[in-house]
N, C-alpha and C positions, 0 to 999 in steps of 0.2 A: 073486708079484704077478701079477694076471690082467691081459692087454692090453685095451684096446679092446673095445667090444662093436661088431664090425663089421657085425652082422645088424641094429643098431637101427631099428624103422620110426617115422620121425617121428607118421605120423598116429597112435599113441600115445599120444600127446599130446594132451590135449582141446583146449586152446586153437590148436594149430597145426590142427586141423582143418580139412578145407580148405569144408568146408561149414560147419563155425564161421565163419572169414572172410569166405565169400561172405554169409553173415547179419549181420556187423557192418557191414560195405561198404556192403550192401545199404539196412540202417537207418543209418547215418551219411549215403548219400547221400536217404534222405527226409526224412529233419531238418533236412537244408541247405535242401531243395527247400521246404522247407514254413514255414522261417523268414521272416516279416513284418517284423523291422526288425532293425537291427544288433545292438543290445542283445542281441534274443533269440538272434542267427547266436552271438554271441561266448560265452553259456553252451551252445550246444548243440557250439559248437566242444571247447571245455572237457571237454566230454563223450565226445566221441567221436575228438580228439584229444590230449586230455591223457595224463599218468602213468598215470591210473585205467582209461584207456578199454580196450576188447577187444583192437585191435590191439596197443596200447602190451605189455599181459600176453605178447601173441605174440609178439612181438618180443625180449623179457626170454627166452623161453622157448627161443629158437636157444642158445643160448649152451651151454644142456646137450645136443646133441646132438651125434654124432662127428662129423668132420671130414667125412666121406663125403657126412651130410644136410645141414649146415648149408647149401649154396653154393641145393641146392633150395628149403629150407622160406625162406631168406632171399629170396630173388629173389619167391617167392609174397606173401611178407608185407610186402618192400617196394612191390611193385607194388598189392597195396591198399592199402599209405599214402599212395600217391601218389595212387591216383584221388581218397579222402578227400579229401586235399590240395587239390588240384585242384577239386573238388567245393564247399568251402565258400572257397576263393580265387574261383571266378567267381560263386558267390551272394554274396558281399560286394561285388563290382565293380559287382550289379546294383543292392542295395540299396542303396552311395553314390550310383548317378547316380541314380536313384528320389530319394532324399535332396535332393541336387543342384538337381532337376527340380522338386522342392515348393519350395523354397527361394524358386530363384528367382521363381516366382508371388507366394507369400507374401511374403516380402520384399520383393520389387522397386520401386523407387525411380525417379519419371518424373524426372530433374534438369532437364528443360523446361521441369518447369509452373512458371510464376512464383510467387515466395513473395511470398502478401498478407500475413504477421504484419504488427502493428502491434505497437508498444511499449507496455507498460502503461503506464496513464495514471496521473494522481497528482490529488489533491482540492486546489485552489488555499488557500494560506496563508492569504487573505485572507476566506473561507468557517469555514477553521479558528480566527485568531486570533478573529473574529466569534459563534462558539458559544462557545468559552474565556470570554470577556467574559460574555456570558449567562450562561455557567452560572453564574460567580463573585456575578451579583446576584440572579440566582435563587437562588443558595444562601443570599442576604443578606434572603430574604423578596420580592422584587421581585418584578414583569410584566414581561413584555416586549410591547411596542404595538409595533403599525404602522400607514401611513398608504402614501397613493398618491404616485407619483413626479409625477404629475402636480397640481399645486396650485392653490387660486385663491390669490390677490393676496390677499386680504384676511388669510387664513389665513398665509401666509408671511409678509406685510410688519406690514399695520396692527393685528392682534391681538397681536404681537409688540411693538407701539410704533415702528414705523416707519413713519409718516407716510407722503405721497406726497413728501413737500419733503425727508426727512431723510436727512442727507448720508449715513449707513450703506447707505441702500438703492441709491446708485449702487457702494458700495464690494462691494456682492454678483454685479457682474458676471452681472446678468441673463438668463437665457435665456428668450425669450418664448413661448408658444404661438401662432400664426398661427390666426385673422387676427386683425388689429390690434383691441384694443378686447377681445379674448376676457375676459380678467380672468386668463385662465391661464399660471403659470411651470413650469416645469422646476424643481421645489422645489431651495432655498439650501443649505439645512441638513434637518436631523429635525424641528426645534423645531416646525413645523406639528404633526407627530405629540402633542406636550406640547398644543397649542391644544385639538385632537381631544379628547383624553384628560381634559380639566379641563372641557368642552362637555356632554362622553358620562356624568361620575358624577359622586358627591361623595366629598369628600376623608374619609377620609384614602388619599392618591393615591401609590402610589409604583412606578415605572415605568420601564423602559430603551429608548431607542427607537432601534432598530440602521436602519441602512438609506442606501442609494444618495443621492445628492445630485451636483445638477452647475453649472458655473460656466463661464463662458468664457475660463476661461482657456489660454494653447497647454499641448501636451506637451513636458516637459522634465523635468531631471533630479529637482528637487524638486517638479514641480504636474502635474497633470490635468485636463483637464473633466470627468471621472466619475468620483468617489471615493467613498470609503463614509467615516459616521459614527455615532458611537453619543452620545448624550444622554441624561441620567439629570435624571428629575423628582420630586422630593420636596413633599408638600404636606399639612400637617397643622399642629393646635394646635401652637403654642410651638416651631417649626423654627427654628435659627440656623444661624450661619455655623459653630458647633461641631458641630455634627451632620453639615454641609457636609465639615469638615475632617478628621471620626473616619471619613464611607464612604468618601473619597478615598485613604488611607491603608490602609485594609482591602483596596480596591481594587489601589491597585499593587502592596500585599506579595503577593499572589494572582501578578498578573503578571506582574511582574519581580521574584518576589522578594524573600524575608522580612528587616525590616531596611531593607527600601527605602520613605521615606517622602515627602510632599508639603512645598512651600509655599506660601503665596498671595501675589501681587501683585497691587498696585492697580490697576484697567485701568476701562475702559469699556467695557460693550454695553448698547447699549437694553433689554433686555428683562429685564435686573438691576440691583440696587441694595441694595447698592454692589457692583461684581463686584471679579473678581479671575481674574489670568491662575495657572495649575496649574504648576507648577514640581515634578518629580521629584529627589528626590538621584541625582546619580549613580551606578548600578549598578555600573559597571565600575571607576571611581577613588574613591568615596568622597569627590570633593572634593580628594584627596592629592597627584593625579599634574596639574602644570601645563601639560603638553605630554599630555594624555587627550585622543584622536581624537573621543570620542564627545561629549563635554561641552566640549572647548575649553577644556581648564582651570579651569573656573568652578565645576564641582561639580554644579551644576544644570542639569538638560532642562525645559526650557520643551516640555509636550505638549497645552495645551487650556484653554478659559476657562471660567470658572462665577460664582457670585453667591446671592447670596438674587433670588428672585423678582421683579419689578416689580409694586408696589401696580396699575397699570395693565392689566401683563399678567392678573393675577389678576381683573379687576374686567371684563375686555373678556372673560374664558369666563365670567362669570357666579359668581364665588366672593367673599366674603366678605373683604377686602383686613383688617379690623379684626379677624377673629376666628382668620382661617387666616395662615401666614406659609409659605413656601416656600426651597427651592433649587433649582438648575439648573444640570448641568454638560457640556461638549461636546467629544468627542476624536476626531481621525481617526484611522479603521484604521489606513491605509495608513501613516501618521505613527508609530502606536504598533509596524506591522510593522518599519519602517525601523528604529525607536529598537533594538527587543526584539532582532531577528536581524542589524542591524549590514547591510541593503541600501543599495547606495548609489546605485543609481539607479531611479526610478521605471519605465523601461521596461521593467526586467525584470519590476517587477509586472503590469502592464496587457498587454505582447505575447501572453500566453499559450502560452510556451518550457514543453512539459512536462520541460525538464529542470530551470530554474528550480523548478518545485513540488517533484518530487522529491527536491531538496537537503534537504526538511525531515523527510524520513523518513515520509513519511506515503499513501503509495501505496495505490489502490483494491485 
């Protein structure tokens, strides 16, 4: 058995060359130097520090050498792993603060400046249930009219059959336009709107007439001076009270509700005959439940009044009382929003709390 080859000369060795090394060193420190961001530092790291790289083969390659070389060809080959080392450790320290340095520009955040957000806002219920309404008579064939908030006297009261003496027209709690003597109110109701509309064509007339109306009365839980209403005007040959009683029905199943139907009560307004107050079934009891919050037991919501037409009213726009016959029906919003959503007090309608609106889901 032969000892040792004590004559071995490492440079022998292609990889341990010492001018191989100084060429790997060389190109492993311009790769560091020339790396533009971390990503690319970390595959050229890879490269010229990994398993595969030059030194890495040098390194592997001590191992077969005697004992005599190793302590040299090692100290060479460690000392360029080091500089490497070293080499792509402080270009990485440069490229984090560089990183760092963008960062904070980009990012940066003044927590001085005061925040204007505002809250999204929500479309008022009383906008909404008001198109609901229209669409359902729109869908039923109808118009929709309008008229001015501002009215004369004649148009609100005496076209209507309200006299100057008649005791309804004190009960409409007046608001007058300045100065005395103008002829103009703060319109009642819609019904002016119905005057307009029976003045402006010929029948056959069928029409919904949405819109603001005001009264003096205070604000409280159940009343307003500024409310909205919708009025429905029917006017053509051979109209009854059945025709009255099949759109009101059509009507509420729409609104509150399929199964939910009307009834009529006998009542009084000047401006029909024979009227009758609108009475809904109860949606929420059925009539069933005696202690019902909404209905009080009785089964029946009382939400608005209606009638066949007044021969008078008909005959004061210029229509034909003997040939045409009519209806007429009138409901508040605000009343139908209370019934439908279960509010219970009028302030939260009229304050304009955008939190109130957005309870109904329905946000711009």
């Amino acid at each position: 058995m032969s000892g040792p080859n004590k004559n071995y000369d490492p440079v022998e060795v292609a990889a341990l060359d010492p001018e191989a090394i100084d060429q790997a060193v060389a190109s492993a420190l311009a790769a560091a130097s020339a790396a533009t961001t971390l990503d690319e530092l970390k595959a050229l790291r890879a490269a010229h520090q990994g398993d595969r790289s030059p030194l890495a083969l040098a390194n592997r390659e001590i191992g077969a050498l005697p004992p005599s070389a190793k302590a040299e060809a090692g100290k060479r080959v460690g000392q360029a792993r080091g500089r490497v080392g070293q080499a792509f450790t402080a270009r990485q320290a440069e490229l984090e603060a560089e990183r760092d340095e963008r960062i904070l520009v980009e990012e940066t955040l003044d927590l001085t400046v005061v925040d204007d957000a505002r809250p999204i806002g929500a479309r008022h219920p009383i906008s909404l249930i008001t198109e609901r309404v229209e669409d359902i008579f729109v869908a039923m064939g109808w118009e929709i009219a309008e008229g001015p908030e501002v009215e004369a006297e004649w148009l609100n009261f005496d076209a209507l059959n309200l006299g100057p003496d008649h005791p309804a027209r004190q009960m409409q709690d007046t608001l007058f336009v300045a100065p005395e003597g103008s002829g103009l109110v703060l319109r009642t109701h819609t019904s002016p709107v119905q005057v307009r509309t029976m003045l402006d064509r010929e029948p056959p007339i069928y029409v919904l007439c949405p819109g603001k109306v005001f009264r003096s009365d205070p604000l409280d839980a159940t009343h307003t001076p500024v409310f909205h209403q919708f009025e429905g005007l029917v006017v053509d040959e051979g109209i009854t009270m059945a025709h009255l009683k099949g759109s009101l029905d059509a009507f509420v199943a729409r609104l509150f509700g399929e199964g939910t139907v009307t009834r009529l009560r006998p009542s009084y307004f000047p401006f029909t005959e024979p009227s009758a107050e609108i009475d809904v079934r109860c949606w929420i009891c059925s009539g069933e439940d005696d202690n019902c919050r909404t209905c009080g037991g009785t089964g029946w919501i009382e939400v608005g009044g209606s009638g066949m037409v007044n021969r008078r009213v008909l005959s004061a726009a210029g229509i034909d009382p003997d040939r045409y016959t009519g209806f007429a029906f009138g409901l508040g919003i605000e009343r139908s929003l209370m019934l439908r959503h279960g509010v219970a007090d009028m302030h939260d309608i009229v304050e304009g709390d955008v939190r109130f609106s957005a309870q109904f889901g329905m946000e711009i």
